[in-house]
N, C-alpha and C positions, 0 to 999 in steps of 0.2 A: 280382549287385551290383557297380557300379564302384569302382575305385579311387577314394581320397581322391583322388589326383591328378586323374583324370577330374574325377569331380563340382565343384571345385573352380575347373579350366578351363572346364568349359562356365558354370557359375554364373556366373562372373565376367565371359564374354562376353557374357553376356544381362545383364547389370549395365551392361556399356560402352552398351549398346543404348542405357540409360534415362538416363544422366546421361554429365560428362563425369568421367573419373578420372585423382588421380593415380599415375601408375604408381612414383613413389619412397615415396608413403605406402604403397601397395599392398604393396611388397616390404619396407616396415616392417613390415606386417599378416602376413605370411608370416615374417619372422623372431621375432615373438612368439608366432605358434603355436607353434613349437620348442621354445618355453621351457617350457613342460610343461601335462598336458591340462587344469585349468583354464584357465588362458588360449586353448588349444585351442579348450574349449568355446564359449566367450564369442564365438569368431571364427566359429565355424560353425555356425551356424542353417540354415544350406542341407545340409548333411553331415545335421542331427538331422532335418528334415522328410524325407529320405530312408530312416533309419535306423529312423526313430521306426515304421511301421506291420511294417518284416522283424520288427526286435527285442521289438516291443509289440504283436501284433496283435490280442490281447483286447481291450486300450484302444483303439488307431488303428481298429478298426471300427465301434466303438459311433458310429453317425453319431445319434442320440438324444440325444447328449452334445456335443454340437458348438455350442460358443458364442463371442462374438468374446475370442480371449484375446490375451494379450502377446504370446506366441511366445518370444521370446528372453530366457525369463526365468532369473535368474541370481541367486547372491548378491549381487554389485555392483550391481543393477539394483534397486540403492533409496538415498535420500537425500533430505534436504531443501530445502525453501523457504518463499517468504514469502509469502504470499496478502495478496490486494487489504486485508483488516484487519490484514496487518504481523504476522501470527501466524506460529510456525514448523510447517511442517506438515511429514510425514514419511510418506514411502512410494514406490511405484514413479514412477520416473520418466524410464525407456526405453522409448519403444514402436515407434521403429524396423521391428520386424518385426509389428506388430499384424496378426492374421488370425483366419479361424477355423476351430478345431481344435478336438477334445476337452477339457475342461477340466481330462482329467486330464493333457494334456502338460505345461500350464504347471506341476502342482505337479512331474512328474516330474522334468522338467529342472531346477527348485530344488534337487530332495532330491537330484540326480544330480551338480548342481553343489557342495553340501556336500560330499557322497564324493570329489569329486578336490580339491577346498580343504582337505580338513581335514590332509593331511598338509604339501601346500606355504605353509597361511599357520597354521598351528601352533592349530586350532582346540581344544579341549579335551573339548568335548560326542561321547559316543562317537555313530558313525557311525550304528550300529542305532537310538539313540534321536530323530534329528533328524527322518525322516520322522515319527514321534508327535507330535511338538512341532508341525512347519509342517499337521497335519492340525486337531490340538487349536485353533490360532490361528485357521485357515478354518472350522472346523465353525462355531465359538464368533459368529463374522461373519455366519455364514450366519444361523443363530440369531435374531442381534440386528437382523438387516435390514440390516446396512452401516452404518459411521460414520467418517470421516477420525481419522485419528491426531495429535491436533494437539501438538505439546511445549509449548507456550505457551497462558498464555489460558485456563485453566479448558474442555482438552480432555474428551470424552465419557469415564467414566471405563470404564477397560478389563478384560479376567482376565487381566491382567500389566502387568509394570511396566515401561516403555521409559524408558531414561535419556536424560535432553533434550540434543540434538545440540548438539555443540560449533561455531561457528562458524570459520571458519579467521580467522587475525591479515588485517585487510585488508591489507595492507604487503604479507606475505608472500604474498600473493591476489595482487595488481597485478602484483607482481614477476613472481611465475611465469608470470600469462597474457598479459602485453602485452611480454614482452620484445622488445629489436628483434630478435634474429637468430631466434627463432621464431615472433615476429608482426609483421614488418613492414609502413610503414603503405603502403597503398597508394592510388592515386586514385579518387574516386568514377565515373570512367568504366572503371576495371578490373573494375568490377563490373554484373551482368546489370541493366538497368531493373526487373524485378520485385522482385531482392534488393534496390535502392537504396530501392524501394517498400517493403518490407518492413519495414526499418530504421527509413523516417520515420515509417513510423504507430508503429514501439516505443515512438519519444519524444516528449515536448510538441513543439505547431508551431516550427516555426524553433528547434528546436537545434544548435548548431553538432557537429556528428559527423566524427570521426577513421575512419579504416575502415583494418581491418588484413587481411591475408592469415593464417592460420593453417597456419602449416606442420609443425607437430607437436603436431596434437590428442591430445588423452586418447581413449579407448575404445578397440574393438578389432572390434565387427561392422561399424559402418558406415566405421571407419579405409581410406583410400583416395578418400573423398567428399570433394568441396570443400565448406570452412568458410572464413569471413568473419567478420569482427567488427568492431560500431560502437563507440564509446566517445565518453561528453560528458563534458567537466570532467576534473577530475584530483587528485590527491592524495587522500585515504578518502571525495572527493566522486565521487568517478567513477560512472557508472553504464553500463553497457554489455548488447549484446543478440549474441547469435550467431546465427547462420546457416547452417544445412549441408543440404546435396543430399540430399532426399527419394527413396525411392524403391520398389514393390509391395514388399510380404514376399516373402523364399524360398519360400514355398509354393506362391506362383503362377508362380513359375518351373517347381519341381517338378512341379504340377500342369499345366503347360501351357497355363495361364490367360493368354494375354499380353494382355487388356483389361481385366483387373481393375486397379484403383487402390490407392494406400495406401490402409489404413483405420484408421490412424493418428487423424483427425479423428475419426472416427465413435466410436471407442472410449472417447477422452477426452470425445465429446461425452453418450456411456452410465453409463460410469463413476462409480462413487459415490465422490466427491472433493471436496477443498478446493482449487481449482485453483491452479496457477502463474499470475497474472495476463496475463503476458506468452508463453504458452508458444501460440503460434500455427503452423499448417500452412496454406500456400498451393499447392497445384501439387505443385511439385519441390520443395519449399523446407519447411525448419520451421525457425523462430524460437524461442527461447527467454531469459532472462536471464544473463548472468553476474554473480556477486557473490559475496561471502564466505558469505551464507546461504544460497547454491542450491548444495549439494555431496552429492556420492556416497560412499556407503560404500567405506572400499578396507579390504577385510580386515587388511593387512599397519597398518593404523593402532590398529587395536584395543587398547584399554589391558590390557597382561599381566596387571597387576593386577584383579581381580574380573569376570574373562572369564567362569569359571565360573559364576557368577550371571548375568553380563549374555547370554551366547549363550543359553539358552533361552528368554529372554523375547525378543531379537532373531529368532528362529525363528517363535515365534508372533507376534510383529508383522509378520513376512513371509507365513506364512499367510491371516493375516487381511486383510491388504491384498490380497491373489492373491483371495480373495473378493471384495472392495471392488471390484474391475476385473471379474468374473466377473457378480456382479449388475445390473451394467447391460443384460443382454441378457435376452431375455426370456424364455428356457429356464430362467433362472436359479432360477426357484422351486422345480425340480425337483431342486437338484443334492444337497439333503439326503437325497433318495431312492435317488440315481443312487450317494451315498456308501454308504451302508445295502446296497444291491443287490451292490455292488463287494464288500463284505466279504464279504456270504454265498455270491457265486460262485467268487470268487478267491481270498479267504481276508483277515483282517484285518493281512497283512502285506503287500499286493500293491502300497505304494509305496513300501517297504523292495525290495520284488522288483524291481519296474520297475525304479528307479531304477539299484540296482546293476547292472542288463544292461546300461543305456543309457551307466555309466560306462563298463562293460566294454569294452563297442563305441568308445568313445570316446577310451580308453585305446589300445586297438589300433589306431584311426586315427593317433594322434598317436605311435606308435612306426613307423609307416608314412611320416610324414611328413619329406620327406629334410630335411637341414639347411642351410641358404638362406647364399650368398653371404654375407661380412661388407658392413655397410655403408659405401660410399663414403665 
């Protein structure tokens, strides 16, 4: 097996291949792996598709069980928005690494990413019981054939109860992501003709659009990708769309796949969803919305108060929705079987197992990982 270091350099070279990078976001990306292994995890989906069939290979062989999943799925990698009827709707909404893999990577690496959060964002649900929760969430989906989570609107009613997302103050929204020294504006000829394309089908004909450079995006897998942002109007009228560098999953790297494409489109186009209206892939390119109603879970937000109650039904809303992306493929009838068969082979603890190995390996990546210059 290579070092984290290896895997890391070569990843990142077949990365420069496919788009262009920045190398000062990049060594931001490398100074917040440091910061301890969840944030780790989040960064490296290339590390886990390597690790995932040494440390899991009961799981990583089943090719029976191979359906198009997330890949890089995470606690952070859920939040909400507002679909074409102005509904709030809630669930995954990174698919950056979309491929396909076993179905039981994606729950693993959920239940995996629980185990290294729960001591750095102060979770309360003990560790042993979270994989039950994100199984009970996906069985229950699987079950009901698939339904969007919607907060608003007299959504589908569920076997738990999600408390309906708070939206961020727009003030405080604007503020944060259009400032000038971390998004300044730049010319519509700084930008490629496909993204200027992009941007005009976001919005009605002839809007007048602001375009900014994004120089210290939020996340952390695809952190190093150039991002762009339009904006019309101003003050809690604003409407604006982003734009970041597309590019294959880690997997086809790993695999050696170098004609394979995102499959990113495909997935959302599978996928049993209440869509983001505006959340489009072209090429290299995916578009999305920004606004006060399109936001992601950050752990560290969570109200102290009545966590207890609220993380187990947050868990199985993450399960269920890991189905919701799982049923669009067409294996997908099978996977109440493929669960049933897991238990009686492996035992009914075997994503309480998984999990913990793949933290394990995770953990010791990330104490492997040297500690990156301060930044300039």
């Amino acid at each position: 097996m290579r070092t984290i270091i290896e895997s890391t350099n070569d990843y990142e070279a077949w990365m420069r291949q496919r788009t262009d990078v920045s190398e000062k976001l990049l060594a931001k990306k490398h100074r917040k792996m440091a910061e301890g292994p969840f944030s780790f995890l989040r960064a490296t989906f290339y590390r886990w598709v390597e690790q995932w069939p040494e440390v899991c290979p009961q799981l990583a062989t089943r090719h029976q069980d191979i359906i198009l999943a997330v890949g890089d799925l995470h606690l952070e990698n859920f939040g909400t928005w507002l679909d074409s009827r102005e509904r709030l709707v809630w669930g995954s909404n990174d698919f950056d690494e979309a491929c396909d893999m076993p179905f039981t990577s994606d729950l693993v690496r959920l239940a995996a990413s629980a185990a290294l959060a729960t001591e750095e964002h102060n979770l309360v649900t003990k560790i042993g019981r979270i994989p039950a929760l994100l199984l009970l969430g996906y069985r229950a989906c699987l079950k009901a054939g698939g339904a969007p989570i919607l907060l608003r609107s007299g959504g589908r009613d569920l076997p738990f109860g999600l408390a309906p997302g708070a939206p961020e103050d727009p003030k405080e929204f604007w503020k944060k992501k259009l400032n000038a020294e971390d998004s300044p504006v730049i010319s519509a000829d700084d930008l490629e003709p496909e993204v200027r394309e992009m941007f005009r089908a976001g919005f009605p004909p002839g809007a007048e659009l602001e375009y900014r450079k994004q120089k210290k995006p939020g996340g952390l897998g695809s952190l190093g990708r150039r991002r762009f942002t339009a904006v019309r109007g101003d003050g809690d009228e604003r409407a604006a769309r982003e734009v970041k560098a597309l590019v294959p999953s880690a997997l086809y790297w790993f695999e050696n796949r170098p004609a394979m494409l995102s499959q990113t489109a495909t997935l959302l186009q599978r996928a049993i969803r209440d869509p983001d209206p505006y959340f489009q892939t072209h090429d290299r390119w995916m578009l999305r919305q920004l606004a006060p109603d399109a936001v992601k879970i950050e752990l560290k937000d969570l109200p102290e108060n009545g966590r207890a109650e609220l993380e187990p039904d947050l868990f199985q809303a993450m399960g269920w929705e890991t189905a919701n992306i799982h049923l669009g493929s067409r294996s997908a009838k099978y996977l109440g079987a493929a669960l049933d068969q897991l238990e009686q082979e492996i035992g009914e603890d075997w994503l309480a197992k998984a999990a913990g190995a793949m933290a394990t390996s995770t953990v010791e990546d990330h104490a492997a990982w040297p500690e990156p210059p301060p930044e300039d």
